[in-house]
C-alpha positions as CSV (number, residue, x, y, z in Angstrom):
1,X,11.8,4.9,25.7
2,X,11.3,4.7,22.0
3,X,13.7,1.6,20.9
4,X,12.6,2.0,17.0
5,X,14.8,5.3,17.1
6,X,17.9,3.8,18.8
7,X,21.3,4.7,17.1
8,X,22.3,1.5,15.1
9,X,25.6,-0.4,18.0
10,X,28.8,-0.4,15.6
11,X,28.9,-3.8,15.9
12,X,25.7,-4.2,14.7
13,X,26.5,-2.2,11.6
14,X,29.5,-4.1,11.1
15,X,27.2,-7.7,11.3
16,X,25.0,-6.5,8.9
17,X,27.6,-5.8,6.1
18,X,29.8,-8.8,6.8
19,X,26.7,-11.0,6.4
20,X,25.5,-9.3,3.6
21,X,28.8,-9.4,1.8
22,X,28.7,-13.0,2.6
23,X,25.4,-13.4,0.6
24,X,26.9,-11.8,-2.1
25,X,29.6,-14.4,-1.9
26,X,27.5,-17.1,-2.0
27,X,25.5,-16.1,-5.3
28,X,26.7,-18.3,-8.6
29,X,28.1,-15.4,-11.0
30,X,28.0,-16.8,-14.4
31,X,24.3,-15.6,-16.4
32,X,23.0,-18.3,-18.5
33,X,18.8,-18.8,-18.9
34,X,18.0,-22.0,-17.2
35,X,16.9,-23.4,-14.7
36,X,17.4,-21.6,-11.3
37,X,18.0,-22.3,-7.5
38,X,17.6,-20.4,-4.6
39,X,21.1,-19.3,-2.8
40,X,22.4,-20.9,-0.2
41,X,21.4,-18.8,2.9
42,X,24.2,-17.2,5.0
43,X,25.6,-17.3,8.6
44,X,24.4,-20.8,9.3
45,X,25.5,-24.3,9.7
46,X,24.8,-27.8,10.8
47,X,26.3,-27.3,14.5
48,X,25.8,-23.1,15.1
49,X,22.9,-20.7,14.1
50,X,23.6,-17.8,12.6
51,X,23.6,-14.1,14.1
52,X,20.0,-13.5,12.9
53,X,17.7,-14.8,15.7
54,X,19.0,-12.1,18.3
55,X,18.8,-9.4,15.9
56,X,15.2,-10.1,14.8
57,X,14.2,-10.6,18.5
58,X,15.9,-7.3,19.2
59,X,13.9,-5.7,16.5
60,X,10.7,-7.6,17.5
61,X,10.9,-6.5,21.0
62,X,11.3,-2.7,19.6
63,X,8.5,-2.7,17.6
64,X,6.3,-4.1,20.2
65,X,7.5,-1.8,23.2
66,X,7.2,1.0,20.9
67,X,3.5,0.6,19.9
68,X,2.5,-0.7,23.5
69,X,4.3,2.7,24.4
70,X,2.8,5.3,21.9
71,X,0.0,3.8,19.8
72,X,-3.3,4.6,20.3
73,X,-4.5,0.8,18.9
74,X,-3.5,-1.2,22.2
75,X,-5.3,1.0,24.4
76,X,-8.6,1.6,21.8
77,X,-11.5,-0.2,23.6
78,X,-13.4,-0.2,19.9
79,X,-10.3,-2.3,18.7
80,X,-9.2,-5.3,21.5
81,X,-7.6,-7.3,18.7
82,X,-5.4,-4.6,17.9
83,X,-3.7,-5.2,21.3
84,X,-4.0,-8.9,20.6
85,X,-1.9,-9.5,18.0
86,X,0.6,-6.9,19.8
87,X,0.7,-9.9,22.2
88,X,0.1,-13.3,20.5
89,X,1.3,-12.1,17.2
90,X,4.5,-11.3,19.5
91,X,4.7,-15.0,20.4
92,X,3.8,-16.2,17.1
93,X,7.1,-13.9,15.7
94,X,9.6,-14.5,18.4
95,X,9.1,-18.8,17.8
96,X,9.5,-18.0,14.2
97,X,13.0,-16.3,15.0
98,X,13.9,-19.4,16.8
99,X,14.9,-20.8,13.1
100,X,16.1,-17.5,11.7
101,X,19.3,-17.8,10.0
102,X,19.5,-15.1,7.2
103,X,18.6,-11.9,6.5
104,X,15.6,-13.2,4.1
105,X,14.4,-14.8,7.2
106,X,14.6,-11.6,9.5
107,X,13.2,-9.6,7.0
108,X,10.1,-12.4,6.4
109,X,9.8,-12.5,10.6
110,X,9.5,-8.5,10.6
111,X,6.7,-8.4,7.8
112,X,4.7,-11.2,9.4
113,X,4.7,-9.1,12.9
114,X,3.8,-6.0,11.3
115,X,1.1,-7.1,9.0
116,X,-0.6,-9.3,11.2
117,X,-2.4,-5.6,12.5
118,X,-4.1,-5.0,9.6
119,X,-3.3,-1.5,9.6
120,X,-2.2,0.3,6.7
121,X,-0.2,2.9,8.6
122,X,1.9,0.9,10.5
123,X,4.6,-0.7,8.8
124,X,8.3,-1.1,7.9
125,X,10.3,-0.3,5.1
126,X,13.9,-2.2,4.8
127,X,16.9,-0.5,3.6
128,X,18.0,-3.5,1.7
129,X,16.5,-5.5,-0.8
130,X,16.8,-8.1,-3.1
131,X,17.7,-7.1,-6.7
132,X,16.6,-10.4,-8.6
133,X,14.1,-12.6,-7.3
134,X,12.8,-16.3,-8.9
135,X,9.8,-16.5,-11.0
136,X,8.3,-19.6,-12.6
137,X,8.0,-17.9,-16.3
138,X,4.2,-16.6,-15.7
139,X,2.4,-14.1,-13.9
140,X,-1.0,-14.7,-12.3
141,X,-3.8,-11.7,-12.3
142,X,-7.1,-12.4,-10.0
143,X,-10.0,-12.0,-12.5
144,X,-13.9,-12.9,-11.2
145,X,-12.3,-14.9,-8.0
146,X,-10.5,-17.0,-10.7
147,X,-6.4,-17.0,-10.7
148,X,-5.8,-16.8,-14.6
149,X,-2.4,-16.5,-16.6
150,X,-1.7,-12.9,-17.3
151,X,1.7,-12.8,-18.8
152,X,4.2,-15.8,-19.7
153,X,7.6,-15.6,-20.5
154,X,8.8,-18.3,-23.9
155,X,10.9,-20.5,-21.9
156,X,7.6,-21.3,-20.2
157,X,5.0,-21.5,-22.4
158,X,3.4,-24.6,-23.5
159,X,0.1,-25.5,-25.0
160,X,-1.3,-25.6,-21.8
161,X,0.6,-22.5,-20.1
162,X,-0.6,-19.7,-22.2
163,X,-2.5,-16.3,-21.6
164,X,-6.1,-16.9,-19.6
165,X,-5.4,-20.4,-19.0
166,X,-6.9,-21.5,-15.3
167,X,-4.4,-22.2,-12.4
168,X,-6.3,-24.6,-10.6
169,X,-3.5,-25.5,-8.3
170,X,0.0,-25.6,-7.3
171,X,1.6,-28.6,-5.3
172,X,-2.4,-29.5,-4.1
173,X,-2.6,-26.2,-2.9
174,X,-5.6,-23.6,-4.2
175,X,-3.9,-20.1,-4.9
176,X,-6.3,-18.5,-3.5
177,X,-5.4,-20.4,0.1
178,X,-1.8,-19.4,-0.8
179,X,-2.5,-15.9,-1.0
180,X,-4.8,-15.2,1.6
181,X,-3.8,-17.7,4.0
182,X,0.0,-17.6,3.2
183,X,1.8,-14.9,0.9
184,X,-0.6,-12.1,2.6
185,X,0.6,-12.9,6.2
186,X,4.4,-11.5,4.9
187,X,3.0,-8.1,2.6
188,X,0.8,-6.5,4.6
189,X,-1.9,-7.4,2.8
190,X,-6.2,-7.6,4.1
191,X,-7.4,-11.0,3.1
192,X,-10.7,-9.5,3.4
193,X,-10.3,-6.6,1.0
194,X,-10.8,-7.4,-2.7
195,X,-8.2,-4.4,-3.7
196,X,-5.5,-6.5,-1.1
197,X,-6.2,-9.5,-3.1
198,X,-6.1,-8.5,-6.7
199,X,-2.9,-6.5,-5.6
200,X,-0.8,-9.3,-3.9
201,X,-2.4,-12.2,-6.2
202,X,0.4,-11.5,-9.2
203,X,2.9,-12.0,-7.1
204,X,1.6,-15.4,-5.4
205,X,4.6,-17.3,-6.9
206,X,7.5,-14.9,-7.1
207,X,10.0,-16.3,-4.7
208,X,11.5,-13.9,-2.7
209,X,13.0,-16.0,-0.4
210,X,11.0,-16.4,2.7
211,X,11.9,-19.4,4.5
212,X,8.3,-20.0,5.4
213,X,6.7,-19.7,1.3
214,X,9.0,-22.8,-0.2
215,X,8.4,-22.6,-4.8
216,X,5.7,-25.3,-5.6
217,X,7.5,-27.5,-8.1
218,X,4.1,-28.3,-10.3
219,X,1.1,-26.4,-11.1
220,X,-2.3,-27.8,-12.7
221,X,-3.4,-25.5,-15.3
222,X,-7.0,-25.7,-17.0
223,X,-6.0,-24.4,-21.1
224,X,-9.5,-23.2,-21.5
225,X,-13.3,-23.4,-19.8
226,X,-13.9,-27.0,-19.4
227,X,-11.1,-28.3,-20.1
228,X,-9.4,-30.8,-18.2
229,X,-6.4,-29.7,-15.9
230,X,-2.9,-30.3,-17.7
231,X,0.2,-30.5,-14.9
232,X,3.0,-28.2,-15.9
233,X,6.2,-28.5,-13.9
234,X,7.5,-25.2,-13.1
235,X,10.8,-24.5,-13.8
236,X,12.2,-21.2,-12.1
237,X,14.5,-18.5,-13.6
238,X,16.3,-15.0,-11.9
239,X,14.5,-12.0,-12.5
240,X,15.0,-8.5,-12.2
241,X,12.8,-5.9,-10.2
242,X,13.1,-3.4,-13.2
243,X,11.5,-6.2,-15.2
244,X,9.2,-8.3,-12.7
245,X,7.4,-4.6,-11.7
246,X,5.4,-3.6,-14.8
247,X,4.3,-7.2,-15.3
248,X,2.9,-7.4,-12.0
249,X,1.9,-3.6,-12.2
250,X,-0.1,-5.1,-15.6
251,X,-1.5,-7.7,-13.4
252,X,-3.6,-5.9,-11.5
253,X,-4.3,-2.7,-12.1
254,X,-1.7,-1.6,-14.6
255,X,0.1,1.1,-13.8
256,X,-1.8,4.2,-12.8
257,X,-1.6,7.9,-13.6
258,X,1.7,9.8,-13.9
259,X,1.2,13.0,-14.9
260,X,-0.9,15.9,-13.1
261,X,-3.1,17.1,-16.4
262,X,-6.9,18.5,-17.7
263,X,-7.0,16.7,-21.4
264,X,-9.9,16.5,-23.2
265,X,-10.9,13.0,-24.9
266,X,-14.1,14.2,-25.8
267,X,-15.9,17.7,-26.4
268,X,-17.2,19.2,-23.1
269,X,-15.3,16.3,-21.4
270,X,-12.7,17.2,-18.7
271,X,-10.1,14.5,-17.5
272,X,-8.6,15.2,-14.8
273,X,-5.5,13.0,-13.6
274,X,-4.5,13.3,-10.0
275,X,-1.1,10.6,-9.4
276,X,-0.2,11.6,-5.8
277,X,-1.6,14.4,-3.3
278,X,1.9,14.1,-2.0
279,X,2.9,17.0,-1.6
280,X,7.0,17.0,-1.2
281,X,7.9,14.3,-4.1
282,X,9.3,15.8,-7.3
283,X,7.4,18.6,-8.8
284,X,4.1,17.2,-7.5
285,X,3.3,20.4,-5.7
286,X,3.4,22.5,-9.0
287,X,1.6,19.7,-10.8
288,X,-1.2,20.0,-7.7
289,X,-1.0,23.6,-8.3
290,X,-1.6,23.4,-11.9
291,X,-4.7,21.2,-11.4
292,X,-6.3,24.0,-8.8
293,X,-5.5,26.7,-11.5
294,X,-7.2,25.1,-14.6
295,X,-10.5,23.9,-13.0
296,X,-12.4,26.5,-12.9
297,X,-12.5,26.8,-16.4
298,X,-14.2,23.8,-16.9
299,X,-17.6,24.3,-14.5
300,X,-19.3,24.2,-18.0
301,X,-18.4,20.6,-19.1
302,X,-20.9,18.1,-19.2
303,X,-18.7,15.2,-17.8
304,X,-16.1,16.2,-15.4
305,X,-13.4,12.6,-14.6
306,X,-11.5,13.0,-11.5
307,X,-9.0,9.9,-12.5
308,X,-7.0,9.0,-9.4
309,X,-5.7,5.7,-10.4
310,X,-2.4,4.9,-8.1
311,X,-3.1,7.3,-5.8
312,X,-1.7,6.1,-2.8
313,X,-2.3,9.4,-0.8
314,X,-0.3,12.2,0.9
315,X,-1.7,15.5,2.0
316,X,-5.5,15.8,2.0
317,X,-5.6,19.4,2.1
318,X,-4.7,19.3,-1.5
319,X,-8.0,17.2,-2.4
320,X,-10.2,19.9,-1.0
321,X,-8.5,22.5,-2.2
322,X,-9.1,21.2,-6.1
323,X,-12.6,20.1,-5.5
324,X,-13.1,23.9,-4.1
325,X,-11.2,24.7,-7.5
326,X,-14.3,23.2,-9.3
327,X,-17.2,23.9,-7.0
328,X,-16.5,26.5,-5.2
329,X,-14.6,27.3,-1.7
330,X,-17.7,27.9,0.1
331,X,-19.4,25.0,-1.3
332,X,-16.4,22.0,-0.3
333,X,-16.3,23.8,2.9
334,X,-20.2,23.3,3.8
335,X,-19.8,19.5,2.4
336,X,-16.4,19.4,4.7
337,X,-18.7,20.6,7.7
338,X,-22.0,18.3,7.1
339,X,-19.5,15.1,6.1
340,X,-17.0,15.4,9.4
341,X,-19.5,17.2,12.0
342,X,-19.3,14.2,14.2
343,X,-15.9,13.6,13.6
344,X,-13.3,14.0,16.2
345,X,-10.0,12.5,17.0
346,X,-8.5,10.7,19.9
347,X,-4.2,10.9,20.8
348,X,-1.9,8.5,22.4
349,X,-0.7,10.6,25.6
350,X,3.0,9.8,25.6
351,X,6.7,10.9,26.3
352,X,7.7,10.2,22.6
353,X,5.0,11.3,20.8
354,X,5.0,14.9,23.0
355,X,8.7,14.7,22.5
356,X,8.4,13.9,19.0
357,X,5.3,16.7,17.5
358,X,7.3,19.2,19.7
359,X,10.7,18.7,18.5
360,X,9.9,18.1,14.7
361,X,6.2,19.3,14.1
362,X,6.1,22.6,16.0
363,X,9.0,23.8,14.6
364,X,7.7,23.6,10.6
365,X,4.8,26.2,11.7
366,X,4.8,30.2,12.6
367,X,3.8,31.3,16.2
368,X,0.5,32.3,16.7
369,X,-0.4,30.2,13.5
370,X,-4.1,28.1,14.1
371,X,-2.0,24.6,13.3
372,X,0.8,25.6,15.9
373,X,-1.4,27.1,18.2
374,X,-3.0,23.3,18.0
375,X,-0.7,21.7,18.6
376,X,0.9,23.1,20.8
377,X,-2.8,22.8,22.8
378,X,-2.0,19.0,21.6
379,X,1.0,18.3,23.4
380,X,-0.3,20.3,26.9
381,X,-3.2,17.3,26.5
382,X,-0.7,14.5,26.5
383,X,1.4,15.8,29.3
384,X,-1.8,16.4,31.2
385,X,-3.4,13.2,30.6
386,X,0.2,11.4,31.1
387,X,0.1,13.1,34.9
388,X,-3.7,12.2,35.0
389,X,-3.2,8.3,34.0
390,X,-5.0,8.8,30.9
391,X,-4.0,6.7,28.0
392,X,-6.1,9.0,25.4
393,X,-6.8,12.5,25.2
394,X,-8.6,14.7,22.8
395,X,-7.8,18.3,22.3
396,X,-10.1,21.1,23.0
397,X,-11.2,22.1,19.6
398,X,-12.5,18.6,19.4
399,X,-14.7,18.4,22.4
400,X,-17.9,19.1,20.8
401,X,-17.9,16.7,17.5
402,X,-20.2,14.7,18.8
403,X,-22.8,17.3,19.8
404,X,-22.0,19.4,16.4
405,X,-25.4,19.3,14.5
406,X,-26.1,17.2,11.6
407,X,-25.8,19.2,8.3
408,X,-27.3,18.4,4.7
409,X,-25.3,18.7,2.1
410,X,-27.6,20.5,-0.8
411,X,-27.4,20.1,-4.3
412,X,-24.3,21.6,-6.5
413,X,-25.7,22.0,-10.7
414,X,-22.3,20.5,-11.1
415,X,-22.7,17.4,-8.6
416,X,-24.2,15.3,-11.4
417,X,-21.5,16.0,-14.0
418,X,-18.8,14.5,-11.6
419,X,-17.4,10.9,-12.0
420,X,-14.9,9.7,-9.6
421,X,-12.7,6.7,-11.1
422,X,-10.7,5.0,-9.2
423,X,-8.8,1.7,-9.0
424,X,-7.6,-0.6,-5.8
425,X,-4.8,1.5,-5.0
426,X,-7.2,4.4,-3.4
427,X,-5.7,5.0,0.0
428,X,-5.2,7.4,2.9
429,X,-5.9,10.9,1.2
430,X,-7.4,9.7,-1.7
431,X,-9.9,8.0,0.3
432,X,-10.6,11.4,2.1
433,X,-10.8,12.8,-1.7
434,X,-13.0,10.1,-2.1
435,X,-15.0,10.6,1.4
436,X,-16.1,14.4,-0.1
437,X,-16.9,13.6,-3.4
438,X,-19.3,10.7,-2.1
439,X,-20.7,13.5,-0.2
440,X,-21.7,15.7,-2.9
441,X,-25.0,14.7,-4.4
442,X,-25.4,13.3,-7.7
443,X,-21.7,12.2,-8.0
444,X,-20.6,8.8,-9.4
445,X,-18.2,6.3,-8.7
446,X,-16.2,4.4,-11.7
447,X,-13.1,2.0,-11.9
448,X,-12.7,-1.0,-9.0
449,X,-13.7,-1.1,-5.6
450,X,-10.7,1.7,-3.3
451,X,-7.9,-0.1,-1.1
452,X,-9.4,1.1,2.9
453,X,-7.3,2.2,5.6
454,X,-7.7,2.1,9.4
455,X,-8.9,4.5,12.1
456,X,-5.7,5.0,13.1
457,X,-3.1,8.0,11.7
458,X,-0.9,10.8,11.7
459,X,2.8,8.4,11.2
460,X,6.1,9.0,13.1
461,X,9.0,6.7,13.4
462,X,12.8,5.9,13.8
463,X,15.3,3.2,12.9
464,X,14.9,-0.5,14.3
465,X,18.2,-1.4,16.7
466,X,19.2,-3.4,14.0
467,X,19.8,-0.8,11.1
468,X,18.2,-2.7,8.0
469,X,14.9,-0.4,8.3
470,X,12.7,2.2,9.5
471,X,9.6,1.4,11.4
472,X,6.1,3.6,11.3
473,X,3.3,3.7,13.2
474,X,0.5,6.3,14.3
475,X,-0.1,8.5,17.1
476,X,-4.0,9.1,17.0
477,X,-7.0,7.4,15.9
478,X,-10.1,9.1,14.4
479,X,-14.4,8.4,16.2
480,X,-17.0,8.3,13.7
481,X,-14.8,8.7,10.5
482,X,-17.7,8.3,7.6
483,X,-15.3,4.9,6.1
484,X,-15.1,2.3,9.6
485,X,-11.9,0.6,10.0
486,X,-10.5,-0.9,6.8
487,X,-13.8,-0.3,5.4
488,X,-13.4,0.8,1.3
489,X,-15.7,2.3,-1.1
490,X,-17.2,0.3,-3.8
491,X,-18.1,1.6,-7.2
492,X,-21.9,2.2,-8.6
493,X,-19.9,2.1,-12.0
494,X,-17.3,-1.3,-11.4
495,X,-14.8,-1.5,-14.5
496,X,-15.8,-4.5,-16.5
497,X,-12.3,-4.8,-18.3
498,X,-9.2,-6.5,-17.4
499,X,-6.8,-3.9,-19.0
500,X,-6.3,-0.7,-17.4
501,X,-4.7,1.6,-19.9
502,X,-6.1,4.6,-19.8
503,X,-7.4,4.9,-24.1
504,X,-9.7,1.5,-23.0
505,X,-10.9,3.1,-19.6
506,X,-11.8,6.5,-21.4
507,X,-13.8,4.6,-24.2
508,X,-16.1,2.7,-21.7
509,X,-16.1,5.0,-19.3
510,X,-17.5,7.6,-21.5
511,X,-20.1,4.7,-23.1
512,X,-21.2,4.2,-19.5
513,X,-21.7,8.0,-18.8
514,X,-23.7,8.7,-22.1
515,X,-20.6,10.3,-23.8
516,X,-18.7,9.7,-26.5
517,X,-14.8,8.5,-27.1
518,X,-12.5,11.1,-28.9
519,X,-10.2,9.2,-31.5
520,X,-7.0,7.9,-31.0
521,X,-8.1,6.5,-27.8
522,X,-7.4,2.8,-28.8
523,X,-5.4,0.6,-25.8
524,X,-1.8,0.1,-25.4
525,X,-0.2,-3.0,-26.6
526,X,1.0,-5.6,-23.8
527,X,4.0,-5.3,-22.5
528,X,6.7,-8.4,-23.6
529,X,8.1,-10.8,-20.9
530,X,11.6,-11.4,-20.9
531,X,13.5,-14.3,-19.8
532,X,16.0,-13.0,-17.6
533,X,19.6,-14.9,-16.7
534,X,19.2,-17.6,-14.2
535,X,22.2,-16.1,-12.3
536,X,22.4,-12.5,-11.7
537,X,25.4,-10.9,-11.4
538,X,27.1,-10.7,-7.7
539,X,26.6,-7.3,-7.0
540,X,23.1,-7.1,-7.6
541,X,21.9,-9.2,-5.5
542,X,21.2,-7.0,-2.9
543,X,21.3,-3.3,-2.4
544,X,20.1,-0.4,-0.6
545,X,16.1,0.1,-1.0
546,X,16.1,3.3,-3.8
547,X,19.6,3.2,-4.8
């Protein structure tokens, strides 16, 4: 039995908006911009817990049953620590619920379950959130394995606490520890991956209210390169998400992409912008579309810049089908075939996820179609392997990946003309994209080393018993994928700049390829900070994730 997909008890329901009303209660009303505390935390007192341990247990115990159930990752004899964590990270969680007394702390509990796999596709995503969160004044960026000061607001800057000064510390504590060893065990971040790091790292002192990452009340700050460390007490003010984004956004990578366009900064130079390959989000299929159409047309440019910056993924089909746009159907499809010969993929034989690809995955395809005829050959292997005992099957179109032959990719006249740029948000299908182009000879990688996803994919999910959010996780997991598990691709071409607009990436991007910047190309000017009220109105303080 699946527990993620449970219908949500009434009474659950009705816990959740009584407690959350109660924190609404709770939050001081009046806005003034001073110094701020965190609210008190609701349901508990000195002599009774509040209602929050059982429901995070509950939750706990469906998350685990339901991977132990349906994941390929406990059963995966290349991956033993994936099953674990399922157990002692298990442990680890349920203590931690012992002490659970609000939702911050359920919601804190959840993330350090779920991100202790490492695993890009499993995760959960809350229907509530908090509005405002605290923030010290500055924002931090991760710059040459040094913790710098990107952005400070005026109510915190000093002659010390100023843009590029040095955080050396905060309470004793390194921020790199606090980060890797700390905030990262709560976001889902990779301690090992440098995308993870420079990611998470501007948000290393925004205090969302985790029981278990208390605010540091000092910080030592260096002013400038040799200079001797300056203690700066931090003084912490409410800020909003629609104001806290960019300036962590700006942090790291800045912002990405947001358009799906062919411009030209340069005679014979093609820039090619490619936000999402998801497919079903606004009008991202017509922009994908538009991409595919205008291509062709520009075989003959000398530099050709596929600029996936924020590209989180989607649908990889759509990444061949514009790189077939550009070099040809025929061509893609012998690189597909040399790149992925050995490739084959292994399921997680079980009721749900047989249930699951039959009920709401069969139904989206024609009869007789190659992708229903598929899977339905899919879900006859899990009910056969089910009767069999067999914990993993493969289909039968995949049986002979790992006696398919070797290929060579040859030469394309436009292979050398390619640049790839991308930044630390490269995942999922955009590292597929990726995967292909690195395939083609004579193509170049620009921008920062990709984000890297694990072996395991293809997502379902359902609500947790307790209502506040969905939980995802995969049903398959690939053999010989050219990218390991959590393994990224690094550039031949790494960004030397700290700014990420697009005008400064184009000018030394086109320096760096022997071209030449078009005018008007100059960077954008630095977003402001603001210093928002220390007490955010009542009704903000939470709401439903999207709204």
């Amino acid at each position: 039995m699946d527990r993620a997909t449970r219908e949500v008890p009434s009474a659950v329901r009705a816990l959740l908006w009584c407690a959350t009303a109660l924190v609404l209660l709770l939050l001081p009303s009046a806005p003034v911009c001073g110094q701020a505390d965190r609210p008190p935390r609701a349901g508990a007192s000195a002599d009774r817990p509040g209602p929050w341990t059982e429901l995070t247990r509950r939750d706990l115990a469906a998350m685990r049953e339901t991977l132990l159930e349906n994941h390929p990752g406990p059963v995966d004899p290349q991956n033993p620590a994936y099953r674990e964590w399922l157990d002692h990270g298990y442990e680890r969680a349920l203590a931690m619920a012992d002490s659970v007394d609000s939702l911050d702390g359920m919601m804190a509990v959840l993330s350090f379950y779920t991100s202790g796999f490492e695993d890009g596709h499993l995760g959960w995503n809350p229907n509530y959130e908090r509005a405002y969160s605290l923030w010290p004044g500055f924002v931090p960026a991760l710059r040459q394995g040094r913790f710098v000061v990107d952005t400070v607001a005026p109510f915190a800057r000093s002659d010390a606490l100023r843009e590029g000064a040095e955080i050396v510390d905060c309470d004793g504590e390194t921020l790199q520890h606090r980060l890797t060893q700390r905030v990262m065990s709560f976001r889902e971040g990779i301690p090992s991956l440098e995308a993870s790091r420079v990611r998470l790292a501007p948000g290393v002192l925004v205090d969302r209210f985790n029981p278990w990452l208390p605010q540091p009340g000092h910080c030592r700050v260096r002013p400038s390169p040799g200079a001797a460390p300056v203690d700066v007490s931090l003084s912490w003010r409410w800020i909003g998400r629609a104001e806290l984004k960019p300036l962590l956004s700006r942090a790291a990578y800045g912002p990405g992409v947001d358009r799906y366009a062919i411009t030209h900064p340069a005679d014979g130079v093609a820039w090619v912008t490619i936000p999402s390959f998801a497919e079903n989000v606004g009008d991202h299929r017509a922009g994908l579309q538009r991409l595919i159409d205008g291509l062709p047309a520009e075989r003959d440019d000398r530099l050709i810049v596929f600029d996936v910056r924020g590209n989180g993924g989607g649908n990889s089909a759509w990444g061949k089908r514009i790189l077939s746009a550009l070099f040809g159907e025929d061509y893609i499809e012998r690189v597909d075939e040399a790149t992925f010969a050995h490739v084959y993929t292994e399921w997680r034989a079980s009721k749900g996820n047989a249930e699951f690809i039959e009920r709401y995955t069969l139904p989206r395809f024609k009869k007789g179609s190659e992708t229903r005829v598929y899977l339905e050959k899919l879900v006859a292997a899990m009910r056969q392997g089910m009767a069999e005992g067999r914990e993993l099957v493969r289909v039968e179109d995949d049986s002979q990946a790992e006696e398919a032959d070797s290929a060579t990719v040859p030469p394309s006249p436009l292979g050398r003309h390619v640049i790839l740029l991308t930044d630390g948000w490269c995942a999922s299908a955009c590292l597929d994209f990726a995967d292909l182009l690195h395939a083609i000879p004579g193509v170049r990688h620009a921008g920062a080393t990709t984000y890297a996803d694990a072996v395991y994919i293809d997502n379902r999910g359902g609500l947790l018993p307790s209502g506040i959010g969905t939980f995802g996780f995969s049903m398959k997991v690939y053999r010989h994928r050219p990218r390991g598990n959590n393994e990224p691709y690094r550039p031949d071409l790494p960004y030397p700049g700290d700014r990420w607009e697009t005008g400064r990436l184009q000018a030394w991007l086109l320096r760096a390829a022997g071209g030449r910047a078009g005018p008007g190309q100059a960077a954008g000017s630095a977003p402001g900070a603001p210093c928002p009220a220390t007490s955010p109105p009542p009704a903000a303080a939470w709401r439903r994730s999207g709204d």
